[in-house]
N, C-alpha and C positions, 0 to 999 in steps of 0.2 A: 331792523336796519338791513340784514343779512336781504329776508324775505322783499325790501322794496329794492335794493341792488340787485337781485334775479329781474327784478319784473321792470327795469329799466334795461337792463341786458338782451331779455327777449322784446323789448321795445326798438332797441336800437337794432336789433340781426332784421325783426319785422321791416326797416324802414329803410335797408342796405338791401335787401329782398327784394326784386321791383320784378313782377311777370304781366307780361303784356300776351293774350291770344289772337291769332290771327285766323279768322276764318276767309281760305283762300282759296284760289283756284289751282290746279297741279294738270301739269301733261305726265304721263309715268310710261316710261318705254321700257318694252320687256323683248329683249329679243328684234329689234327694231321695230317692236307693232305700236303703237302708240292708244292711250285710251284717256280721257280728260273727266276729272271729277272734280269737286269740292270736299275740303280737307280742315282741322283743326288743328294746328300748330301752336306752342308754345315758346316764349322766349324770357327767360329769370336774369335779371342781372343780379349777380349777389357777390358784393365785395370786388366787385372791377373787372369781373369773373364773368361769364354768361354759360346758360345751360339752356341746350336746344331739345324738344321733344317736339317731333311725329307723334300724334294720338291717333291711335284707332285708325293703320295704317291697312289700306285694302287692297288689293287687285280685284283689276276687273276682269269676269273671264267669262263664257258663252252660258258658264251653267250660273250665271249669278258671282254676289261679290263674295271675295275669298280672304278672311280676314289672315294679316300679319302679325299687328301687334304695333309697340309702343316703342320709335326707334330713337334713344335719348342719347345726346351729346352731352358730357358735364364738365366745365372749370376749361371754357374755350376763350384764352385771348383774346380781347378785340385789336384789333389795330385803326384805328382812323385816319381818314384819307380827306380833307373836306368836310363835309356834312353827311358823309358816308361813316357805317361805325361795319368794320368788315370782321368778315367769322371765319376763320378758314380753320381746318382742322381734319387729320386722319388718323381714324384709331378704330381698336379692337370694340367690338359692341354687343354683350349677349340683348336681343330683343326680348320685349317683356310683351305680357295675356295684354291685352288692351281690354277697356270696361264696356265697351258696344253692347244690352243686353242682345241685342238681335243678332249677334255672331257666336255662334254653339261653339267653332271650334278655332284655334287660333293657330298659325304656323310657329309663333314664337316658339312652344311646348316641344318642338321637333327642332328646332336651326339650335347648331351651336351656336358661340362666338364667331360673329360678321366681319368684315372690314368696312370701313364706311371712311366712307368722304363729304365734306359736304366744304362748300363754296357758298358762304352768303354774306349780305347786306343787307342794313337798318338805314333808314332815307325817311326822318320823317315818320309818319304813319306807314308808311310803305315797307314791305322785305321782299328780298330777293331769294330763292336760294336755289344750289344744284345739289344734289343728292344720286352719290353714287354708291349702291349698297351691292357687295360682292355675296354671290349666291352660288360663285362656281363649283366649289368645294361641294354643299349638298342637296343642290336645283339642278347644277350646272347652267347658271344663267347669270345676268347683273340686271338689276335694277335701276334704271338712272329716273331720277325725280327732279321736273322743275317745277319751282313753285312760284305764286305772284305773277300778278297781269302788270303789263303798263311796259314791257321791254319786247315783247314780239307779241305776232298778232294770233289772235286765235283762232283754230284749226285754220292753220296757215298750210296744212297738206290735202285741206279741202278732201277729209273722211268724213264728216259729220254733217245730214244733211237733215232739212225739215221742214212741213210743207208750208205755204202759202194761201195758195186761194186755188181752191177746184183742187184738179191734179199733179200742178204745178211746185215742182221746191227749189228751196234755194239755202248753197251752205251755211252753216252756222255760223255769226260771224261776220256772215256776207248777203249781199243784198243786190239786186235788179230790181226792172219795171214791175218786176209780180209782185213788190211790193209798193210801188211808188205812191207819195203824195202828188197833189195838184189837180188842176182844173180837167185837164184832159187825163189822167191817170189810166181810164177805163179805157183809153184807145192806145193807150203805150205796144200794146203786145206783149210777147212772149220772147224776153229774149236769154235765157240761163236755163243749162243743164247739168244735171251730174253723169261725168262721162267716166268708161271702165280704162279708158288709154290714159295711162296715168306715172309720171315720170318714176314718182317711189308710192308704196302704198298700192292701193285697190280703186283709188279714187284721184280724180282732177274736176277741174272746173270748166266746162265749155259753155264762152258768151258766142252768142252773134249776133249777126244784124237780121232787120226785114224789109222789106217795104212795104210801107201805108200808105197805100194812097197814093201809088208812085213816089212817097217822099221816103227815103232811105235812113232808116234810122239804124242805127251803129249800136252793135250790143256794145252793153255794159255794166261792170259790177262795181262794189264799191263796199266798202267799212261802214260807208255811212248810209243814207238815203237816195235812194232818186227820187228829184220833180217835175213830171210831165206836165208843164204850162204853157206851152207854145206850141201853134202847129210848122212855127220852124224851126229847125233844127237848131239854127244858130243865134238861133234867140238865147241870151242868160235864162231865160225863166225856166228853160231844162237844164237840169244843170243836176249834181252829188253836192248836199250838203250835209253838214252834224249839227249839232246843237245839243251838249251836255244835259240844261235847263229841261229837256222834253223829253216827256215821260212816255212817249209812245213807245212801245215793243214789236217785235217783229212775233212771227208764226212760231216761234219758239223760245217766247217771252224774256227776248233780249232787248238792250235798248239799240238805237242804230247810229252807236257810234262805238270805237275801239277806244281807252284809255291809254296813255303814252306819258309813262314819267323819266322818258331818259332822251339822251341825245346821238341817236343813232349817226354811221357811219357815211353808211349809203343801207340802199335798198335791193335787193336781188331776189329776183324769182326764177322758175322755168317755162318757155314757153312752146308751143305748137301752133304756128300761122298761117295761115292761108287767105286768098281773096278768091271770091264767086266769081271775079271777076275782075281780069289784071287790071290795075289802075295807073299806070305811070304816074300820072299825076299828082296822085295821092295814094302812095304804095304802104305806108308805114302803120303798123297800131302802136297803141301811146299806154306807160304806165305813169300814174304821179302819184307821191305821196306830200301832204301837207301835216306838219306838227304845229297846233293851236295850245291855247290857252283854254281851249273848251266850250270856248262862247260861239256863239252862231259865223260859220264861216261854210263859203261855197265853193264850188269849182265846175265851168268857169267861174271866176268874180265877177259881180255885178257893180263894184267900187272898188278903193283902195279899202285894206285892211289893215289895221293896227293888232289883232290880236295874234298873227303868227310868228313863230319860231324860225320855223324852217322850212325851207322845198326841195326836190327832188323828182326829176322829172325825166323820161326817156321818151322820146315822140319820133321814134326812129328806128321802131321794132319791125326790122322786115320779114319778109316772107319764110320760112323757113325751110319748107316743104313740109317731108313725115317724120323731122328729125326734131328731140329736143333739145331747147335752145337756153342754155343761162344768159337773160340779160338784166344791167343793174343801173342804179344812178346815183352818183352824190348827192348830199343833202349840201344843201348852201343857206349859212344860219343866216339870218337877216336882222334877231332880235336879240340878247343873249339875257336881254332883262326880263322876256315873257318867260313865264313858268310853263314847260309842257305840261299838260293834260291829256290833250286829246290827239289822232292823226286822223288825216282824211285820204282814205289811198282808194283810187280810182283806174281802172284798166278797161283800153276801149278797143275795139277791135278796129277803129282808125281814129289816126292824131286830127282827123278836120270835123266836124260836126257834119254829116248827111253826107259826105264825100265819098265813102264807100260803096259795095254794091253789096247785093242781095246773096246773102250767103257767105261773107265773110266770115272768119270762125277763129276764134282765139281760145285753144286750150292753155290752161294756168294753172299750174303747181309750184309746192313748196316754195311759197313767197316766203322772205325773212328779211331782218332786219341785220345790217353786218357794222359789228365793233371790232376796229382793228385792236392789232396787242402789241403790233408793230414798235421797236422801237430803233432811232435814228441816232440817237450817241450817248453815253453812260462815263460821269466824269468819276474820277476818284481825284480828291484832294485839290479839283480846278483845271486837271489834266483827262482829257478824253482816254478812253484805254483804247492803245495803238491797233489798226486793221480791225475795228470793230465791224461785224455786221449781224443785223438783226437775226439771222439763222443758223449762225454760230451761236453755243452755249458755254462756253466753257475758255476762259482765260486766262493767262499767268505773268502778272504786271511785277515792277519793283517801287516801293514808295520810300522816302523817306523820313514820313513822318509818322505821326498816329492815325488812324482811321475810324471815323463813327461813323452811325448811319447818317447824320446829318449831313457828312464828308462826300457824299455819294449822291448823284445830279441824274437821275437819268428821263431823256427827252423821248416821250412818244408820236408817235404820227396822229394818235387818236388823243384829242383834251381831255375825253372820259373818262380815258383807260387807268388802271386806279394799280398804285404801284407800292410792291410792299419790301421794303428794305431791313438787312440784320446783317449784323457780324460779327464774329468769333474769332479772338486772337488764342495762336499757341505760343508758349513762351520758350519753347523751347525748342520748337523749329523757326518763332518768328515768322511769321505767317497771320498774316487777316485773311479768313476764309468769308469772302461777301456772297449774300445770297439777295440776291431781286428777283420777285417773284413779278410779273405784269399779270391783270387780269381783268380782262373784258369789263366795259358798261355793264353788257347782261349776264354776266359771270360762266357765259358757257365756252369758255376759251383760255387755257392759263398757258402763260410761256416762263420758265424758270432758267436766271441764269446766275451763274458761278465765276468767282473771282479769286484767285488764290495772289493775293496781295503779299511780297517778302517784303518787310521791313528790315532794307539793305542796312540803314545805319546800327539797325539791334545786331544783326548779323556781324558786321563790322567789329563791334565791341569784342567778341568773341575770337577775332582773326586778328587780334593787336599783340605782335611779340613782345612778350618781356623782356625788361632790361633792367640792368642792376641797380638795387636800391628804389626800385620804381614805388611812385606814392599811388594810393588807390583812389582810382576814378570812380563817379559815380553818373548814374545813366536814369532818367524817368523807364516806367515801363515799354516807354516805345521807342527806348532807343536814341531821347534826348540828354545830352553832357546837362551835367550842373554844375556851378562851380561852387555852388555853396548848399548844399543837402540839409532839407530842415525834418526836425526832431519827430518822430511818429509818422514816417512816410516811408513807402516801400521803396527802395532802387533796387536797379541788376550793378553790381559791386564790382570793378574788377582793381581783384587784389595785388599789394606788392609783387607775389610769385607769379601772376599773370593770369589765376584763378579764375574764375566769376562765378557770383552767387547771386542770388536777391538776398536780401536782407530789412529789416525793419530799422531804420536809423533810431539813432538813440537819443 
């Protein structure tokens, strides 16, 4: 009996035990340099509990990769927000050898105890995470890690390039005519380069236009495809499209579309404009992004379409001169029932089809995707807390009642933004100390803010003079009168002499 109650015991920890691996994408920034790999991640639920591991964590560096080691989270809270199951947590970490046989020598064996942060979500099959691992103490560096596609776009700094056809390349990621499908493909031109003027980083992205033929065509790049099928410009049959279903790759055996599992804010990049030749008429270049469901979708449309989310569009990108420019656009949902999948972002070096001139030029960096953390009013108990403003942190209200998280309302500017509430009563200063933490869609954003709530009426109880022969009141822990106190329940007591205790009613 003894021996089948062990072997039901270890049945039951087996079945509380739940790990899932994630083999994912990572940008890892060291120093502001950025380098992008694929990675092994772990996640255990066990007992309500989750434990996070980094395997066989690397840098990248000139002389080859440079092993770390094994960077493990254990017995992290979740909190859930919606269909989000969220990880936050900050603490002391010694890193461990990781098992890679191909890595001789490991950094764990040299780093003390790290600090580490990590910032993540569970969505589904999907995770999210930010990983900031502190290296000051004996690198003198930090480590930040994200991990997971589907919330910004890849080599969005436009570092990473690879070739096409001939001598021709184009970013990773990203795509022009040197790779185009359609009937006319072979006459599209040449119009993408990798240029050294570059807002951050070593590298930007410069489209432009040519002329074939006398017909003016308008560089451009795109997430997705292009398709040369018209010898006019303003024909749909040229047009950036994706299509999840198609398995074709580009020159660096990606497919030619970006995956998108969130709902971004708006859209912001940097740009450098110029025209070969001033156009009044048509002065502007144009950025758009489309969030689909991942099924075949173009731009321009050739129909209406039922599979999108959402657009976001700027067709009003002017000239700049030699100066870089941040400009952005709102996303405006259209569907809230489509599931993102996929986006289709397209940048032209003019918003008209062939309306440009020859020699147009659009340089383009650090495109992103922007989740506000913004937030617009934060109630306690149904009462907004007075002169609130989102850039102020820190506040000192009076309530008089009790206080739960559930008590506590707070309104974002972003629907995404994913909001994490707690709080902690002292009973002897009478104080709910509230903690709202906001943090991004894409978790690379946290704003934290502070509520030191006095519970006037607990307070109260405490400043009542006594008087003679006085009979003893009794008070919940928050400071509510009873008139009748029942048997194995705590109150704060105040006594005949005008005393106050808690006590265990009897």
């Amino acid at each position: 009996m003894k021996k089948l109650f062990t072997l039901l015991l270890v049945a039951a920890s087996a079945l509380a035990a739940r790990a899932t691996d994630y083999t994912v994408p990572m940008v890892i920034t060291v120093n502001g340099v950025s380098t992008e790999q694929t990675s092994l991640i772990s996640i255990t639920e066990n007992g309500g509990l989750y434990d996070f591991n980094l395997k066989n964590f690397m840098l990248q560096s000139a002389d080859g990769p440079m092993g770390v080691g094994n960077v493990e989270l254990k017995g992290i809270e979740p909190v859930k927000d919606g269909d989000a199951t969220l990880l936050l947590t900050d603490a002391q970490v010694t890193i461990t050898r990781g098992d890679d046989p191909n890595v001789q020598v490991w950094m764990a064996d040299m780093l003390p105890p790290v600090n580490v942060v990590l910032t993540g979500k569970i969505v589904g099959d999907h995770v999210r995470c930010y990983i900031d691992i502190d290296l000051t103490k004996s690198l003198g560096q930090t480590i930040q890690v994200e991990i997971g596609e589907g919330y910004q776009l890849a080599n969005r700094s436009f570092e990473n390039w690879h070739t096409t056809s001939g001598e021709y390349v184009e970013p990773n990621a990203w795509h022009s005519f040197e790779s185009a499908s359609g009937s006319l493909a072979a006459l599209a031109g040449h119009h993408i380069s990798k240029s050294a003027d570059a807002h951050t980083g070593e590298a930007s992205a410069r489209i432009f236009s040519t002329s074939i033929f006398g017909i003016i065509a308008n560089g451009t790049m795109t997430t997705g495809r292009m398709n040369a099928g018209s010898i006019s410009a303003s024909d749909p049959a040229n047009h950036a499209y994706l299509d999840m279903s198609s398995a074709d790759k580009d020159g660096n055996g990606d497919p030619f579309y970006s995956p998108m599992y969130s709902r971004p804010d708006s859209i912001a990049l940097w740009v450098k404009f110029k025209q070969g030749t001033a156009n009044a008429a048509h002065p502007y270049a144009t950025v758009s992004a489309v969030i689909t469901d991942g099924t075949r979708y173009q731009d321009p449309e050739d129909k209406a379409y039922t599979n999108v989310v959402a657009k976001a569009k700027n067709n009003q990108i002017a000239v700049t001169g030699d100066e870089w420019v941040r400009v952005a656009a709102p996303f405006e949902y259209t569907d809230n029932s489509v599931e993102p999948k996929a986006v289709l972002v397209t940048i032209s070096t003019n918003a008209d089809p062939g309306q440009g001139s020859d020699g147009d030029e659009v340089l383009v960096d650090d495109i992103s995707f922007i989740y506000n953390t913004d937030v617009t009013d934060i109630k306690v108990n149904g009462e907004s807390v007075e002169d609130f403003s989102s850039d102020d942190l820190i506040y000192y209200i009076d309530v008089d009642e009790a206080v739960t998280a559930d008590d506590i309302e707070v309104d974002t500017e972003s629907p995404t933004a994913h909001v994490v509430k707690s709080v902690e009563y002292d009973e002897t200063s009478c104080i709910y100390t509230i903690g709202i933490v906001v943090v991004s869609a894409d978790l690379e954003v946290k704003k934290a803010y502070i509520i030191y709530a006095e519970n006037t009426t607990a307070t109260a109880i405490r400043n009542i003079a006594p008087v003679a022969d006085q009979t003893p009141s009794y008070y919940t822990l928050d400071g509510i009168k009873v008139q009748t106190p029942e048997a194995g329940k705590i109150y704060i007591c105040r006594k005949a002499d005008g005393t106050v205790a808690k006590l265990l009613k009897k």
